[in-house]
C-alpha positions, -999 to 999 in steps of 0.1 A, spaced: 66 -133 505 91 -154 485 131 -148 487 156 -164 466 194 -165 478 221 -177 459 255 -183 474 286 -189 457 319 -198 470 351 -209 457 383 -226 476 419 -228 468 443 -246 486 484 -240 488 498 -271 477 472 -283 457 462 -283 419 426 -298 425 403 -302 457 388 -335 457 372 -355 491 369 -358 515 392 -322 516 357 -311 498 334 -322 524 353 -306 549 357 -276 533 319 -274 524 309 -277 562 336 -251 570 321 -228 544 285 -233 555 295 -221 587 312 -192 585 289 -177 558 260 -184 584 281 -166 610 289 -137 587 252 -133 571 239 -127 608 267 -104 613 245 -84 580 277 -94 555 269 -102 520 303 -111 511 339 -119 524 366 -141 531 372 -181 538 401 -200 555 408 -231 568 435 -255 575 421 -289 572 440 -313 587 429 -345 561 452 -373 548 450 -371 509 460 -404 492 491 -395 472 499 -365 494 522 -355 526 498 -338 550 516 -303 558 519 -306 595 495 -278 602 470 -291 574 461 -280 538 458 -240 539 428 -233 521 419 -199 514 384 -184 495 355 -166 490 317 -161 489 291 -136 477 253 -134 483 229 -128 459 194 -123 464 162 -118 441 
């Protein structure tokens, strides 16, 4: 028997115009995670969130981290 899944996610972050690392590498890890947590829970689909506490160069740090806020869907063939 062979399964294919595809997941897709997407982040956004308040404060931010582009998500670069390592914010991206921490919000990767964060995403693997949950949608592990939610696909044994039998989801398919549903909501990320995370405040990453990172320095960015160039950027003041919010002091409870970048709010990021997403997504992710599962597709399988």
């Amino acid at each position: 028997m062979n399964r294919k899944i595809e997941i897709k996610y997407w982040w956004k972050c308040d404060k931010l115009k582009a998500i670069t690392s390592p914010l991206s590498e921490a919000l990767e890890e964060s995403a693997m995670d949950r949608i592990v947590e939610m696909l044994k829970e039998g989801y398919s689909s549903g909501d990320l969130l995370d405040d990453v506490n990172i320095e960015i160069k160039g950027k003041k740090t919010p002091e409870d981290g970048w709010h990021c806020y997403g997504g992710f869907e599962v597709d399988t063939h």
